[in-house]
N, CA, C and O of each residue as an XYZ file, in Angstrom:
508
protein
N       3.156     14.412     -1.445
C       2.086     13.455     -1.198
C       2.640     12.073     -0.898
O       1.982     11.144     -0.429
N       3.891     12.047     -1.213
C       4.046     10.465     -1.470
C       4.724     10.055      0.396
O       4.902      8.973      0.956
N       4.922     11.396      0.835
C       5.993     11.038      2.129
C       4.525     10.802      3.329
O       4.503     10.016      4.276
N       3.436     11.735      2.902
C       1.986     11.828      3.677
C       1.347     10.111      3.293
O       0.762      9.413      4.121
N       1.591      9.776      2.108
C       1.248      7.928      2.034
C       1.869      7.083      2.541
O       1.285      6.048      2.863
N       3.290      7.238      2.788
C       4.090      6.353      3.476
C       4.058      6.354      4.911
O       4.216      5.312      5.546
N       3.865      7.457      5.452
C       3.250      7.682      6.380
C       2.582      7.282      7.075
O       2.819      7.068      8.264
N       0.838      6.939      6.060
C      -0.035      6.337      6.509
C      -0.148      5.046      6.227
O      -1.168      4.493      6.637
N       0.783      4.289      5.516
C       1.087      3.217      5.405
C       1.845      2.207      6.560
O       1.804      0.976      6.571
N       2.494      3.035      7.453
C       3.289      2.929      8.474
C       2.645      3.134      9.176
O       3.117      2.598     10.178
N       1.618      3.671      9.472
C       0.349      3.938     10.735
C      -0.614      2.480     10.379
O      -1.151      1.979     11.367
N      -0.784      1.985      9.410
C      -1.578      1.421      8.858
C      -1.219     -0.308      9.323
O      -1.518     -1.104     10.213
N      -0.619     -0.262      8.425
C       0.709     -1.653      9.083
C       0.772     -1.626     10.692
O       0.218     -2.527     11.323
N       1.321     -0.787     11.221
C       1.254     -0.347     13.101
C       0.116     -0.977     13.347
O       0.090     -1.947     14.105
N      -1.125     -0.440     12.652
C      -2.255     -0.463     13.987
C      -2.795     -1.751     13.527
O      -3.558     -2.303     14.320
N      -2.590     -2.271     12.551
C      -2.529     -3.783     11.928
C      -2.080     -4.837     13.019
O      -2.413     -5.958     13.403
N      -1.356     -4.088     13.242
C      -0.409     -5.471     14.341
C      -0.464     -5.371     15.790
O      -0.089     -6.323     16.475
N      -0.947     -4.182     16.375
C      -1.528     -3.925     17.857
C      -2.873     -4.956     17.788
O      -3.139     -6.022     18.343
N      -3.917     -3.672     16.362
C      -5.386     -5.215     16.167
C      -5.260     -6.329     16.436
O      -5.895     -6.845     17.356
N      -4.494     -6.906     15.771
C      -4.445     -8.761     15.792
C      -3.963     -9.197     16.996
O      -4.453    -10.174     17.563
N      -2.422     -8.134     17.745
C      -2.064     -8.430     19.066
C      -3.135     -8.049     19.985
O      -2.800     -8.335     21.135
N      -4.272     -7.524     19.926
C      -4.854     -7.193     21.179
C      -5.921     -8.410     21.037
O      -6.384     -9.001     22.013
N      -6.263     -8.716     19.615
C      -7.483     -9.645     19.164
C      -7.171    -11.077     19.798
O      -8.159    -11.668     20.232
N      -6.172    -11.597     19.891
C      -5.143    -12.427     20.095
C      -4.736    -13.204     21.757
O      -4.351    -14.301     22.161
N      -5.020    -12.160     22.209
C      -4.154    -12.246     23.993
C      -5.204    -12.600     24.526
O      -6.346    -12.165     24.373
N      -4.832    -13.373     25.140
C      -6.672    -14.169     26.092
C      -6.670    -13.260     27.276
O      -6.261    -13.720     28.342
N      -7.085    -12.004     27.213
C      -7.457    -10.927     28.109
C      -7.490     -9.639     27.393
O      -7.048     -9.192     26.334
N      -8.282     -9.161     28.527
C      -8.628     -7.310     27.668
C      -7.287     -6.462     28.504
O      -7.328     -6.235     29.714
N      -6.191     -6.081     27.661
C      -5.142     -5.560     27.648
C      -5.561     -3.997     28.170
O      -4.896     -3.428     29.036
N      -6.511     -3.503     27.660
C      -7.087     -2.226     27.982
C      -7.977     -1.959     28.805
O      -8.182     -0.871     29.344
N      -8.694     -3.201     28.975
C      -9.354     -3.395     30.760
C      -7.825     -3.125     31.925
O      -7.655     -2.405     32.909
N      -7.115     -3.917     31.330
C      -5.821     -3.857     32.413
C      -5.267     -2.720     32.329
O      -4.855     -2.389     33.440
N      -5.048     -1.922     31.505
C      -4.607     -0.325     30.726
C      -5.245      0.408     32.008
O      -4.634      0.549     33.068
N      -7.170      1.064     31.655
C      -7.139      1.654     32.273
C      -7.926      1.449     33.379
O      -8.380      2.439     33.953
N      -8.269     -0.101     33.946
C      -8.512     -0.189     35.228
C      -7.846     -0.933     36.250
O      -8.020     -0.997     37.467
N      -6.646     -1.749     35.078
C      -5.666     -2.348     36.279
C      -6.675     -4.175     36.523
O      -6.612     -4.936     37.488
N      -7.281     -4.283     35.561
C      -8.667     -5.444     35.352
C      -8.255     -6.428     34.061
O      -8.515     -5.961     32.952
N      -7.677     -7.661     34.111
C      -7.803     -8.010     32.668
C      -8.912     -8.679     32.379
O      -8.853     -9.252     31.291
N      -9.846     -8.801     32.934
C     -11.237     -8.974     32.995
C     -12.698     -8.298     32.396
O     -13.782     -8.680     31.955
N     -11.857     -6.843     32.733
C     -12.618     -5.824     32.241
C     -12.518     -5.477     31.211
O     -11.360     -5.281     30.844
N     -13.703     -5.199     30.141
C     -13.496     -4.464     29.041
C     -14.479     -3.197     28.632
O     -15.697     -3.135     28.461
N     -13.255     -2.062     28.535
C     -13.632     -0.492     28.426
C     -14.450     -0.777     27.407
O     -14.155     -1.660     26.602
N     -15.842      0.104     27.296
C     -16.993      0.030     26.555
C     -17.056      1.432     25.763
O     -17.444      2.196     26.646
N     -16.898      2.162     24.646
C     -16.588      3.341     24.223
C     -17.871      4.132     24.412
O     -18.137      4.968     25.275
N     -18.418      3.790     23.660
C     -19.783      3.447     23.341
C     -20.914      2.718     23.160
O     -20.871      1.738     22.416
N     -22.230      3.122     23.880
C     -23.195      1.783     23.860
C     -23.293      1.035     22.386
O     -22.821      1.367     21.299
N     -23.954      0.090     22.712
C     -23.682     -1.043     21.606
C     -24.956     -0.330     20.453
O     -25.783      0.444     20.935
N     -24.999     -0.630     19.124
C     -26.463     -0.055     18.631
C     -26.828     -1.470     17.524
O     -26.356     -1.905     16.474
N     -27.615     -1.736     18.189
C     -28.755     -2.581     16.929
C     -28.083     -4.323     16.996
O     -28.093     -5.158     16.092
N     -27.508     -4.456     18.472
C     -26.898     -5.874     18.316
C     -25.793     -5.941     17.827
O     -25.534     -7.013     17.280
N     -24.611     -4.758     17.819
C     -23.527     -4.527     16.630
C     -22.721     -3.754     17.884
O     -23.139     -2.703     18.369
N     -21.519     -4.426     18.328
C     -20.825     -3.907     18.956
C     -19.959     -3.102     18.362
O     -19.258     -3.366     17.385
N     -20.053     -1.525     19.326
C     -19.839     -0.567     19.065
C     -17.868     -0.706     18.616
O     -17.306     -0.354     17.579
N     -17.364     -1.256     19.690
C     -16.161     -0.827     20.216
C     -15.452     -1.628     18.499
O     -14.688     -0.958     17.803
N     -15.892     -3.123     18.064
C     -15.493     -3.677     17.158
C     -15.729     -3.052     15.865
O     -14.959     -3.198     14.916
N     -17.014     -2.212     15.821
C     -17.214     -1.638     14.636
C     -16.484     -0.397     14.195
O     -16.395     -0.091     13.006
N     -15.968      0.306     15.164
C     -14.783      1.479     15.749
C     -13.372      1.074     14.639
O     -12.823      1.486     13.617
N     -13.264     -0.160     15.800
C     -11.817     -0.674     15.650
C     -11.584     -1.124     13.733
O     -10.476     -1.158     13.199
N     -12.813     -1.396     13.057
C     -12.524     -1.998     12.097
C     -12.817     -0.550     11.403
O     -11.932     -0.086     10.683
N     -13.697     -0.020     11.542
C     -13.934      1.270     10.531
C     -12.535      2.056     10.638
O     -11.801      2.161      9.655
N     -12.277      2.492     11.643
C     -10.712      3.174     11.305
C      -9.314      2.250     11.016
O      -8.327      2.864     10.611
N      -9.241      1.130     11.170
C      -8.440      0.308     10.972
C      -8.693      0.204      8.850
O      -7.877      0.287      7.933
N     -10.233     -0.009      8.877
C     -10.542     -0.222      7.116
C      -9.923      1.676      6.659
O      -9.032      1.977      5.865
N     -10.534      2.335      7.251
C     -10.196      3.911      6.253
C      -8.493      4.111      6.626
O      -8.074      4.877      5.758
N      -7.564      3.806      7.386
C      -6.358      3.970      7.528
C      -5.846      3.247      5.592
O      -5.207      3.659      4.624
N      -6.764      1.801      6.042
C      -6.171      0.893      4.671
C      -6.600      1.522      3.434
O      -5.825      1.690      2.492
N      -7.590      1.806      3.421
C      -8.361      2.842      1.880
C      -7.151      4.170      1.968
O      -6.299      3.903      1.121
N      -6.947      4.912      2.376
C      -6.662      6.276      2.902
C      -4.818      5.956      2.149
O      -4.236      6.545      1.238
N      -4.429      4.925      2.927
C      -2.770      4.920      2.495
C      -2.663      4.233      1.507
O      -1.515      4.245      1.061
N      -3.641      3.388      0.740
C      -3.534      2.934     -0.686
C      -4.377      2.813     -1.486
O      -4.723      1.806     -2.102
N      -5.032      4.579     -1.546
C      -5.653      5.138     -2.576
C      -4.763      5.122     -4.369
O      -5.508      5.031     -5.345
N      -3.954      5.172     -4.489
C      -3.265      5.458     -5.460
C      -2.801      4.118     -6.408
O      -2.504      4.092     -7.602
N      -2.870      2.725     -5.142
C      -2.412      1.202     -5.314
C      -3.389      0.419     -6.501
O      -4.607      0.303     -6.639
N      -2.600      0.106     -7.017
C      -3.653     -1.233     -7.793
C      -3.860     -2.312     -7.058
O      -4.539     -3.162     -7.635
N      -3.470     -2.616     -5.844
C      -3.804     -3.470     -5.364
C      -5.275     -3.365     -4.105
O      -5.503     -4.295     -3.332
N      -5.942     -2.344     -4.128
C      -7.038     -1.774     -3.398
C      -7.898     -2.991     -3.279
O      -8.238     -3.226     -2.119
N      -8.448     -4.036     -4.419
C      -9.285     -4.736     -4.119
C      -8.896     -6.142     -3.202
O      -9.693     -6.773     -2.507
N      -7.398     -6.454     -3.410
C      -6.817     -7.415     -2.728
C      -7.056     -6.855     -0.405
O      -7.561     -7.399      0.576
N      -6.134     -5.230     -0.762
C      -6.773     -4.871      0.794
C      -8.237     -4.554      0.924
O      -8.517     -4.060      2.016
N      -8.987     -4.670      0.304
C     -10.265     -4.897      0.555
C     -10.717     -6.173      0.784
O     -11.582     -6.301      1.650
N     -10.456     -6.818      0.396
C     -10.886     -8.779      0.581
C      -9.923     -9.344      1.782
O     -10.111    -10.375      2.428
N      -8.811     -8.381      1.924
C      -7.627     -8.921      3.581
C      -8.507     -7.898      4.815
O      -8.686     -8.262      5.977
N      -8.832     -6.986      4.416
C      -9.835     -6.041      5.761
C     -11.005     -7.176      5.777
O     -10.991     -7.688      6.896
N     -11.857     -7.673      5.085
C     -13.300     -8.165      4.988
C     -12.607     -9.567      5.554
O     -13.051     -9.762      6.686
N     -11.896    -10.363      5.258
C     -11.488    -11.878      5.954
C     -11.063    -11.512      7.404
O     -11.555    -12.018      8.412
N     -10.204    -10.682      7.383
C      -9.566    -10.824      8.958
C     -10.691    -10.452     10.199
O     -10.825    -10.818     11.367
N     -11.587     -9.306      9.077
C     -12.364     -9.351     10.540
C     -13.272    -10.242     10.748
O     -14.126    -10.100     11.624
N     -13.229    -10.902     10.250
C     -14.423    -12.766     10.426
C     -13.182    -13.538     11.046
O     -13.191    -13.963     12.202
N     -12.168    -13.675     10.217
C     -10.636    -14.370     10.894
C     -10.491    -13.941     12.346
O     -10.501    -14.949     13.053
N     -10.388    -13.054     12.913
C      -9.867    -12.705     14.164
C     -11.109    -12.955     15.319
O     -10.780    -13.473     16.386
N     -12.229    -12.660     15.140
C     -13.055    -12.968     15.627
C     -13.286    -14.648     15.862
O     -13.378    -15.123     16.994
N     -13.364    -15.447     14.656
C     -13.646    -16.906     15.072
C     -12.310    -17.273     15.991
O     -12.521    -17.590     17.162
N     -11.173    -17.247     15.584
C     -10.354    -17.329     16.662
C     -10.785    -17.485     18.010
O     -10.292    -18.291     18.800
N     -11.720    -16.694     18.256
C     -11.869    -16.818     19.849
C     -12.663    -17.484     20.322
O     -13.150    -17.241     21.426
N     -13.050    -18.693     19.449
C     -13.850    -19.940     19.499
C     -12.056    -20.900     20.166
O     -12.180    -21.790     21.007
N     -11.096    -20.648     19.812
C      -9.995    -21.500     20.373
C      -9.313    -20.217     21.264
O      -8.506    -20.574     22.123
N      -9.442    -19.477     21.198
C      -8.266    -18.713     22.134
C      -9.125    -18.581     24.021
O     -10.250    -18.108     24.181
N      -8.213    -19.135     25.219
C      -8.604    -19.034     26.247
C      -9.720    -18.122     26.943
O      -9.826    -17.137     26.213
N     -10.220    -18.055     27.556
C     -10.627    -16.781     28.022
C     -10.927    -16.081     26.916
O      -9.857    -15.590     26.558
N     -11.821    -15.739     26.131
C     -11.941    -15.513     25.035
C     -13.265    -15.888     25.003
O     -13.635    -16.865     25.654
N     -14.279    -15.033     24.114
C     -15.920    -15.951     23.495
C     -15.982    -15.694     22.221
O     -15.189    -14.803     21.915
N     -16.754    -16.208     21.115
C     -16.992    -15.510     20.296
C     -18.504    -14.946     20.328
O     -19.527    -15.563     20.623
N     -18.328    -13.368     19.872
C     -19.815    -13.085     20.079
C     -20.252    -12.697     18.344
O     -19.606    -12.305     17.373
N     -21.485    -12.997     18.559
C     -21.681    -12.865     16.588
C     -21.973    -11.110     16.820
O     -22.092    -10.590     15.710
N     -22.102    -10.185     17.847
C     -22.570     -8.825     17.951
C     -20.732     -8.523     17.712
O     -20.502     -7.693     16.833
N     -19.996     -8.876     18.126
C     -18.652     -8.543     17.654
C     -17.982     -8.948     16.456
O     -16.842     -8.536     16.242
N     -18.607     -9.769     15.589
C     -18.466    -10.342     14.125
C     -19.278     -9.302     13.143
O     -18.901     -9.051     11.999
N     -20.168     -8.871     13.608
C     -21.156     -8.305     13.043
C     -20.331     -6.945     12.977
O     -20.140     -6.535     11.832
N     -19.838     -6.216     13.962
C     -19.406     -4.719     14.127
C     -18.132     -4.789     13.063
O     -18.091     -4.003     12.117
N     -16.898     -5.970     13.320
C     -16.301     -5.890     12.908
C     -16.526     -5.760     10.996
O     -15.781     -5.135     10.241
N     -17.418     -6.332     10.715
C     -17.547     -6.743      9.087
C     -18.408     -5.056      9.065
O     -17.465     -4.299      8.837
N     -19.356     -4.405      9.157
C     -19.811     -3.009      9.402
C     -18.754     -2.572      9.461
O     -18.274     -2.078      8.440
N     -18.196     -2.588     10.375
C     -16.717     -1.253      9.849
C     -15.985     -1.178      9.139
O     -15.284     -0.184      8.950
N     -15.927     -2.509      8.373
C     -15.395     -2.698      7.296
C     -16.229     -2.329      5.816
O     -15.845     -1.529      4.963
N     -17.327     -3.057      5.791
C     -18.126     -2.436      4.827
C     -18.364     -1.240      4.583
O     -18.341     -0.799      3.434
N     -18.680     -0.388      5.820
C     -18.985      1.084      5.673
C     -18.187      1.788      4.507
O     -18.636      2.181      3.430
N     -16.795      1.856      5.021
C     -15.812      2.249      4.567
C     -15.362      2.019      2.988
O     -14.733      2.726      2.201
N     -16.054      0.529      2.867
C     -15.873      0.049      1.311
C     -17.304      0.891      0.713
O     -17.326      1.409     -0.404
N     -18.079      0.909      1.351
C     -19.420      1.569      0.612
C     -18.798      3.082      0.124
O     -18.796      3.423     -1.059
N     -18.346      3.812      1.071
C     -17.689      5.644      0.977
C     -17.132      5.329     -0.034
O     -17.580      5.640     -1.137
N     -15.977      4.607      0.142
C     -14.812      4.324     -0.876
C     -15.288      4.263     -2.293
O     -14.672      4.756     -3.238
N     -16.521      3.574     -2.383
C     -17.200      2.914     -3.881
C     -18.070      4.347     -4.834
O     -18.443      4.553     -5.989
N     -18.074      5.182     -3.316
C     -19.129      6.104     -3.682
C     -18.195      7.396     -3.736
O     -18.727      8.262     -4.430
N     -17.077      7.753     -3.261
C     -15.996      8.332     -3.593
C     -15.587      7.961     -5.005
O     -15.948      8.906     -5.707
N     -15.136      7.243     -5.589
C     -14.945      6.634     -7.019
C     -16.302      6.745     -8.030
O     -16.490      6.506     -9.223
N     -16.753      7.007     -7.437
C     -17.865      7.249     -8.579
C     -17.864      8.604     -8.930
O     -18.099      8.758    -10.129
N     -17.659      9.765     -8.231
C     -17.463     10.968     -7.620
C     -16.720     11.550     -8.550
O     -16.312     12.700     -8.384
């Protein structure tokens, strides 16, 4: 078990640092990916309820990678309060980063994918 946590700790950390690098770059890296557009940005799924889809994605599996590889940690509530800041953190950012907007439907998805995950998590532990 312990080589399957380190594991996902190392996936975890990884996709930690693509997030913030893609959150970061005053262009859509994956508009340019797969249309050759840094203008463009790939839409996964339609948006639902004013809550962008693609941000609520990115944070829900980005939050269960972090639950998932430090289930066992005493430090769970500290990565719970660093998932819940960054995704408000990375988002206002783009009130200063170029080319860049901030949208509150992408503040909104991001903190939802985060919460979700803390809700399972809370309700897993009770379990």
């Amino acid at each position: 078990m312990s080589k399957l946590n380190s594991l996902l700790k190392v996936i975890f950390y990884l996709c930690n640092v693509i997030l913030i690098l893609f959150y970061l770059y005053p262009a859509s890296l994956f508009g340019y990916i797969l249309y050759g557009d840094l203008t463009q940005q790939p839409q996964i799924s339609a948006d639902f309820l004013k809550i962008s889809s693609n941000h609520f994605y990115s944070f829900f599996l980005l939050s269960l990678l972090g639950i998932l590889s430090h289930l066992n940690d005493k430090k769970i509530n500290f990565l719970i309060i660093y998932l819940f800041l960054l995704s408000i953190i990375l988002e206002m950012l783009h009130l200063i980063i170029p080319n860049r907007a901030f949208e509150a439907s992408d503040l909104f998805g991001n903190i939802l994918g985060t919460i979700v995950i803390f809700i399972i998590y809370k309700i897993w532990k009770k379990i």
